[in-house]
BAVEX-347502 format. One record per residue (C-alpha): residue number from 1; residue in one letter; y, x, z. Coordinates in steps of 0.2 Angstrom, whole numbers. Each point is the difference from the previous one (the first is absolute). Example, Ala and Ser with C-alpha at 12.3 -4.5 7.8 and 13.67 -1.06 7.14 Angstrom:
BEGIN
<i=1&aa=A&yy=-22&xx=62&zz=39>;
<i=2&aa=S&yy=17&xx=6&zz=-3>;
! end
This chain:
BEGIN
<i=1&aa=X&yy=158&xx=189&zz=-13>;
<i=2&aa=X&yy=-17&xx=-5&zz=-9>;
<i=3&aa=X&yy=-8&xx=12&zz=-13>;
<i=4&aa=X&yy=-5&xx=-8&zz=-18>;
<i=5&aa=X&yy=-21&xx=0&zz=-6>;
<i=6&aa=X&yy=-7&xx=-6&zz=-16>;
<i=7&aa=X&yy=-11&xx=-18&zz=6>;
<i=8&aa=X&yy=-15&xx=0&zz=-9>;
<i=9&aa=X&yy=-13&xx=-17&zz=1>;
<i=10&aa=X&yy=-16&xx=0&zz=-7>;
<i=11&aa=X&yy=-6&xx=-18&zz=0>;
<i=12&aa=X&yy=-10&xx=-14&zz=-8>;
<i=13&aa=X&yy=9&xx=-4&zz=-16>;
<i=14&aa=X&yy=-2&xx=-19&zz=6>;
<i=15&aa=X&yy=12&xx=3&zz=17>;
<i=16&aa=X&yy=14&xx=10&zz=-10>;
<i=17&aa=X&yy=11&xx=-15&zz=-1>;
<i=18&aa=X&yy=-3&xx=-1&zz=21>;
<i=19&aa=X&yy=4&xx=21&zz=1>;
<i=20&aa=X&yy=15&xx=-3&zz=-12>;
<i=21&aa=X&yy=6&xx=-15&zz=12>;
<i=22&aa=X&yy=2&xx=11&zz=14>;
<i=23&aa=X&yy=9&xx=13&zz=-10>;
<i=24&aa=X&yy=13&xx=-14&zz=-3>;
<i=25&aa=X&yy=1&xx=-5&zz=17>;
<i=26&aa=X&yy=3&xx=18&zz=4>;
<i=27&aa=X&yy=16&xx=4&zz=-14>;
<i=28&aa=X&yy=-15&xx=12&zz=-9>;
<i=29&aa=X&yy=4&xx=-11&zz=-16>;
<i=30&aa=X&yy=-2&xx=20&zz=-10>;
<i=31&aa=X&yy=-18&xx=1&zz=-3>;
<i=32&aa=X&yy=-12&xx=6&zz=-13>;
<i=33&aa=X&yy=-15&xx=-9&zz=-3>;
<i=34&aa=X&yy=-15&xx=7&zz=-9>;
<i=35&aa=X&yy=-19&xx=-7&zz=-4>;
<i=36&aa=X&yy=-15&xx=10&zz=6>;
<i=37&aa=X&yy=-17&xx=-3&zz=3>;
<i=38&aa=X&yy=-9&xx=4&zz=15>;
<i=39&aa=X&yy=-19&xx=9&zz=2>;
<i=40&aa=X&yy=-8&xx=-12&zz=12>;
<i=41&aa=X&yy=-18&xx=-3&zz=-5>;
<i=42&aa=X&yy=-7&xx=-18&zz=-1>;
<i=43&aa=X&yy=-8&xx=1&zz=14>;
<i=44&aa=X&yy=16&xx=4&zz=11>;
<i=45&aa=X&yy=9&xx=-14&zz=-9>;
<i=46&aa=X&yy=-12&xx=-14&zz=5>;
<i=47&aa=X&yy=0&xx=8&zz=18>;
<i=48&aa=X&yy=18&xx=-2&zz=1>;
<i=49&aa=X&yy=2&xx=-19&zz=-10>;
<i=50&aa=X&yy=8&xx=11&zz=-17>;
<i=51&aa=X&yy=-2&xx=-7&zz=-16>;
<i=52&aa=X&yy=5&xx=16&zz=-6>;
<i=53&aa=X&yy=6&xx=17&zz=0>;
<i=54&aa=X&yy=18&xx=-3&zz=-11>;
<i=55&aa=X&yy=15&xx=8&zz=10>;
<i=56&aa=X&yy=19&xx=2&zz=4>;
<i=57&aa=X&yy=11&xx=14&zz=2>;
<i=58&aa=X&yy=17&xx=-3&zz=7>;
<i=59&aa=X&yy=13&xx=12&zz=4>;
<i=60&aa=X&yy=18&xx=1&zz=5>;
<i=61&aa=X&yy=12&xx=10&zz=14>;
<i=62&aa=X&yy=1&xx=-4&zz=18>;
<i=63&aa=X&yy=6&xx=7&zz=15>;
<i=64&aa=X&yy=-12&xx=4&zz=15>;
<i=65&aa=X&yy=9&xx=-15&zz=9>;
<i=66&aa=X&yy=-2&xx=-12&zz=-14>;
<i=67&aa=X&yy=-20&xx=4&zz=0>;
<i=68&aa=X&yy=-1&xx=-5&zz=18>;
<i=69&aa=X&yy=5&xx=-17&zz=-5>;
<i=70&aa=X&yy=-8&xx=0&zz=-16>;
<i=71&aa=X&yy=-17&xx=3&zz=8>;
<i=72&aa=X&yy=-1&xx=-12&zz=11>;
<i=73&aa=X&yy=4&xx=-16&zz=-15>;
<i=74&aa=X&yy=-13&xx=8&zz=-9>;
<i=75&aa=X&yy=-13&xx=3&zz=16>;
<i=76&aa=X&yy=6&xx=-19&zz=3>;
<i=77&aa=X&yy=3&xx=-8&zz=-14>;
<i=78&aa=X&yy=-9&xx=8&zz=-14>;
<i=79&aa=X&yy=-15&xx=5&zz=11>;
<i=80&aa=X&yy=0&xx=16&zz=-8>;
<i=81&aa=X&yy=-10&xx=9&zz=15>;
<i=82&aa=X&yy=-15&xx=-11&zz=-4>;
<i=83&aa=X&yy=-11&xx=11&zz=-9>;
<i=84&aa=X&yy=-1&xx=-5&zz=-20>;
<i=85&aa=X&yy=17&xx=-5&zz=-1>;
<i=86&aa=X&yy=11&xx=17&zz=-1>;
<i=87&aa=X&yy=9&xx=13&zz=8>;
<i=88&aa=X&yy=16&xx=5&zz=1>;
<i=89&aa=X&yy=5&xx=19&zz=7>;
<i=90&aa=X&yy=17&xx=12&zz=-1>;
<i=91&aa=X&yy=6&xx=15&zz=-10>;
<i=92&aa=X&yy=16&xx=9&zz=4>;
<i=93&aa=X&yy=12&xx=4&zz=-12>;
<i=94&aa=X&yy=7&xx=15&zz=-6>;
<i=95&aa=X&yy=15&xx=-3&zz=-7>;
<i=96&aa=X&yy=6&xx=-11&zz=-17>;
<i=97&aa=X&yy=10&xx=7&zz=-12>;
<i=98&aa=X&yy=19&xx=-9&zz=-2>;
<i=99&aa=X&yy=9&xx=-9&zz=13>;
<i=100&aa=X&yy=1&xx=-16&zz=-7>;
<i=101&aa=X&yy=-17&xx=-2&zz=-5>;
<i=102&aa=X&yy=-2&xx=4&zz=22>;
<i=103&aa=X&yy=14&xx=-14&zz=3>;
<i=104&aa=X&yy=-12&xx=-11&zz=-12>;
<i=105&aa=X&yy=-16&xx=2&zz=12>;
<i=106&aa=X&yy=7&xx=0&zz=14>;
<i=107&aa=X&yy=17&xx=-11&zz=1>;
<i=108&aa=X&yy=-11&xx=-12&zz=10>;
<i=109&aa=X&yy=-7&xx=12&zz=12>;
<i=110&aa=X&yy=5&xx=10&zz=16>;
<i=111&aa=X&yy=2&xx=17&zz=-8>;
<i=112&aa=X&yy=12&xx=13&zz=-1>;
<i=113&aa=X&yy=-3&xx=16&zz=-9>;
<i=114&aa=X&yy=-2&xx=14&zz=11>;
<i=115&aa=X&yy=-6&xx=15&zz=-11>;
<i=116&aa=X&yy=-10&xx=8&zz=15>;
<i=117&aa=X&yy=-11&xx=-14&zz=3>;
<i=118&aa=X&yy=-1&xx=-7&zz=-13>;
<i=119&aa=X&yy=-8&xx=14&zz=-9>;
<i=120&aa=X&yy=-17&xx=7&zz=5>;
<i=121&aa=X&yy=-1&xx=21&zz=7>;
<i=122&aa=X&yy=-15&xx=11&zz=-6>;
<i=123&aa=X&yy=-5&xx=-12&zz=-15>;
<i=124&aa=X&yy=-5&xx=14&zz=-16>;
<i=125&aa=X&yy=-3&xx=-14&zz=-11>;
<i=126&aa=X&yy=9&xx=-18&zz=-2>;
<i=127&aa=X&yy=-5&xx=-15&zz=-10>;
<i=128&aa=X&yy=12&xx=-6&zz=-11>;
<i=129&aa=X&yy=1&xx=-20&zz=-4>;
<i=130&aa=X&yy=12&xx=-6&zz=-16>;
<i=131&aa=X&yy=1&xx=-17&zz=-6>;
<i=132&aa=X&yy=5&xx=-5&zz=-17>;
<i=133&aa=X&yy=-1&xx=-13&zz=-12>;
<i=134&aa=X&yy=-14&xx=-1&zz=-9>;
<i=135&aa=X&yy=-2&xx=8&zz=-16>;
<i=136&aa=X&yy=10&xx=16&zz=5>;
<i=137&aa=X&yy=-12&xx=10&zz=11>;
<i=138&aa=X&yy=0&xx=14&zz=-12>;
<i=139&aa=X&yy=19&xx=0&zz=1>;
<i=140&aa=X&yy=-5&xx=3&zz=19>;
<i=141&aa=X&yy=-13&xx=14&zz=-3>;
<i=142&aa=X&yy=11&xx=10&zz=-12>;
<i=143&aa=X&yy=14&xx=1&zz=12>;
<i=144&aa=X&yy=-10&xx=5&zz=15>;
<i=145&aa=X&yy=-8&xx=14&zz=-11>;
<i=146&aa=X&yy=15&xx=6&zz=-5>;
<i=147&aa=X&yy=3&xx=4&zz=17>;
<i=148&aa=X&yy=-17&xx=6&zz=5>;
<i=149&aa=X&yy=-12&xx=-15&zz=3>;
<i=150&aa=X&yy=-18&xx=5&zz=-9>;
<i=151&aa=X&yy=-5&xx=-18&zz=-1>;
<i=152&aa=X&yy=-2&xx=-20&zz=7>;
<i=153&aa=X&yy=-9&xx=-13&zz=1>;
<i=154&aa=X&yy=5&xx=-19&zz=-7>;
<i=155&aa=X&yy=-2&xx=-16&zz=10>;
<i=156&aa=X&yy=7&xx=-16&zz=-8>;
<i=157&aa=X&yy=7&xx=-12&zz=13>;
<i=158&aa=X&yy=11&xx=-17&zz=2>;
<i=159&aa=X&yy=14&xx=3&zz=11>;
<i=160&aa=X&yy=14&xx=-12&zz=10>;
<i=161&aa=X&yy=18&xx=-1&zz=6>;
<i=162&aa=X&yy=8&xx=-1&zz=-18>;
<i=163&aa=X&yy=15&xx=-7&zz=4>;
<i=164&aa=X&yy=1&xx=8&zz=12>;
<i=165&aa=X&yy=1&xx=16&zz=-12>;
<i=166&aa=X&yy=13&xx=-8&zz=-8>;
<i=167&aa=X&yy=11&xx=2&zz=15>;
<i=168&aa=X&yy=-1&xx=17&zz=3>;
<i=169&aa=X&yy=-3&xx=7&zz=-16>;
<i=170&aa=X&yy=10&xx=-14&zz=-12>;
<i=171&aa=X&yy=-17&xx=0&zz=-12>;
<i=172&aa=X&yy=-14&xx=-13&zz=-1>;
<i=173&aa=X&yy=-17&xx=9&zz=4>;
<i=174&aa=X&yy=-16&xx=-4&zz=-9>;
<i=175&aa=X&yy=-15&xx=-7&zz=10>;
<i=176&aa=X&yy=-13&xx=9&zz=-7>;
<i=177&aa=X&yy=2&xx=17&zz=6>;
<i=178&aa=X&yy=-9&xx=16&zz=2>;
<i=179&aa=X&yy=-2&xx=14&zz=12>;
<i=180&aa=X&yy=-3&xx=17&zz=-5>;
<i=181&aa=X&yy=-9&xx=10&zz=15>;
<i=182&aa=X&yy=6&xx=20&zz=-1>;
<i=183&aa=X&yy=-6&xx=14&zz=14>;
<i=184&aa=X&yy=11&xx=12&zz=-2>;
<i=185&aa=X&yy=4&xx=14&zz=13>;
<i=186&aa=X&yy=11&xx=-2&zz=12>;
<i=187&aa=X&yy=11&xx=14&zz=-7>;
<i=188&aa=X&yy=0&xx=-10&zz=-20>;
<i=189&aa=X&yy=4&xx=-16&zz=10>;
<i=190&aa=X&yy=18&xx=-3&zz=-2>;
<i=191&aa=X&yy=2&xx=9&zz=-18>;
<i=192&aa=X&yy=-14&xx=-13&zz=-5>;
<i=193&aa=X&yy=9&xx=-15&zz=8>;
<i=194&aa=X&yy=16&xx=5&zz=-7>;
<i=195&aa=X&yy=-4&xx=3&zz=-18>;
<i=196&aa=X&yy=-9&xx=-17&zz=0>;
<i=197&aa=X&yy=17&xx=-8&zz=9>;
<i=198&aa=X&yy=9&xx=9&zz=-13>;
<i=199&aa=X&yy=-10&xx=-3&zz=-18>;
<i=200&aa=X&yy=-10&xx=-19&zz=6>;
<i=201&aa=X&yy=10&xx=-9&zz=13>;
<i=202&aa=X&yy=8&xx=-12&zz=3>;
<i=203&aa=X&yy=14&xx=4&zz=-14>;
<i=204&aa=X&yy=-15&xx=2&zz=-12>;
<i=205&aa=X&yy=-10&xx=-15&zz=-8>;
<i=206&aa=X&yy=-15&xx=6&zz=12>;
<i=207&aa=X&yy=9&xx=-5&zz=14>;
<i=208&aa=X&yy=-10&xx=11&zz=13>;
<i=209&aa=X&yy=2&xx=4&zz=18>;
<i=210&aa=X&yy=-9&xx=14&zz=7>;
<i=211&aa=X&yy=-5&xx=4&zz=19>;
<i=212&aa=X&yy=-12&xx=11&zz=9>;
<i=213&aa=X&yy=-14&xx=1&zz=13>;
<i=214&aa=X&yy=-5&xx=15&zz=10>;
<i=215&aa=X&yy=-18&xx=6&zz=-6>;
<i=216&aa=X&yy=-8&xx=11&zz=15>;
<i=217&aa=X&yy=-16&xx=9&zz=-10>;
<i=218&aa=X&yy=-6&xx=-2&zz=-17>;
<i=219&aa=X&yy=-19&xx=5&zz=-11>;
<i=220&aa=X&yy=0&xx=3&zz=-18>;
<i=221&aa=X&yy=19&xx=3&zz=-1>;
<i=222&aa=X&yy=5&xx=20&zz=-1>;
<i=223&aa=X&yy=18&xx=2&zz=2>;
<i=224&aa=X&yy=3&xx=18&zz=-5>;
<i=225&aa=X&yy=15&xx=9&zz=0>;
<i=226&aa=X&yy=9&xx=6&zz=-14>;
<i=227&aa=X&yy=-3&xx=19&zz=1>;
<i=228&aa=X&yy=-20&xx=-3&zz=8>;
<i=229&aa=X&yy=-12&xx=5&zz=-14>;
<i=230&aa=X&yy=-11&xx=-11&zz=-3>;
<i=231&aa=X&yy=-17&xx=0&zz=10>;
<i=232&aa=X&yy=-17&xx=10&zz=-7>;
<i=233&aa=X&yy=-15&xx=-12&zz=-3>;
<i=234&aa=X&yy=-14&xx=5&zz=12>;
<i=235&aa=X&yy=-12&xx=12&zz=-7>;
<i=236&aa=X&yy=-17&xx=-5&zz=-7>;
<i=237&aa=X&yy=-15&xx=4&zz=11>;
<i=238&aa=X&yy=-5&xx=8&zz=-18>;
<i=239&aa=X&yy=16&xx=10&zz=2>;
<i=240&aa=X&yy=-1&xx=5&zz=18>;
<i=241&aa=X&yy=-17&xx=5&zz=-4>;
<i=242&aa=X&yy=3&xx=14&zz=-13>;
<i=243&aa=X&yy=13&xx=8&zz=10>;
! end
């Protein structure tokens, strides 16, 4: 049985249309595309033969045996291991929150859910993914705070595979989508996916699914417990002095 990851390519926004062709080729027709713009400098650009810097994100579910054929079109095809023209890489998945929004990644796809593998062990804190229409994201945020989430982070993105939607979830989904990015700890993880199931999914006009990624170690993100006091600011050398 293969195990499902999030694909992720980062290319040149000029072979998208190439990367995207490969996807088909592959039954990845669920993907989510999203403009960005690279920090090459000039003088790496002319090295390479780039007219510029503008970018492609592209992501959608696979299976670890889907990948090994996916690679090799886009080594082969696309050229993507020449440097300047992308990269592609793997991120396993948690878990995604409702079975038919699993059926609707996946129907294509040698994958069986299998709870013990297909969930990460030792994991503190996960990231948590929701797609909505766009418009609603505050819809999204409200329902993951009421269950604990402390804040996200909105990216605005075109997404594929509507009719698709139609046949699992008898609704027409909008293009233009938007993914709200949540770490959360592990612990918060399926209160938070569940509250935003419950009040923005797919029976709500945001339309969201939600799934998760294992995060292995964060900076700048303090998850205390509820009954931990709050940490003491450092003393000022001032301070320590007149003690």
């Amino acid at each position: 049985m293969s195990k499902l990851y999030l694909m992720c390519a980062v290319l040149n926004r000029t072979r998208l249309p190439e990367v995207l062709s490969v996807f088909r080729q592959h039954r990845l027709d669920r993907t989510f595309i999203m403009l960005a713009h690279g920090t090459a400098t000039s003088e790496v650009l002319s090295t390479f033969g780039l007219e510029n810097a503008e970018k492609a994100v592209a992501l959608t579910l696979t299976t670890d045996a889907v990948w090994d054929a996916v690679k090799k079109d886009l080594e082969r095809k696309v050229r993507i291991d020449i440097p300047g023209t992308g990269i592609a890489f793997l991120v396993p998945v948690s878990s995604i929150g409702g079975k038919r929004e699993l059926a609707f990644f996946t129907e294509d796809l040698d994958f069986i859910q299998d709870r013990e593998e297909s969930e990460l062990k030792g994991t503190s804190q996960e990231l948590l993914i929701t797609i909505g229409n766009r418009g609603y994201s505050e819809q999204i945020m409200d329902a993951a705070r009421e269950a604990g989430a402390t804040g996200g982070t909105v990216i605005h993105a075109n997404g594929t595979g509507q009719k698709r939607a139609e046949k699992f979830f008898g609704i027409s989904l909008s293009s233009e989508r938007e993914l709200i990015l949540i770490v959360s700890s592990a612990a918060k993880k399926n209160p938070i996916m569940q509250n935003i199931m419950k009040k923005a999914g797919m029976e709500t006009d945001a339309k969201a699914i939600v799934f998760s990624l294992p995060v292995t170690d964060t900076a700048g993100l303090r998850l205390a417990e509820p009954d931990e006091p709050a940490p003491e600011p450092d003393a000022s050398p001032a301070d320590k002095a007149s003690d």
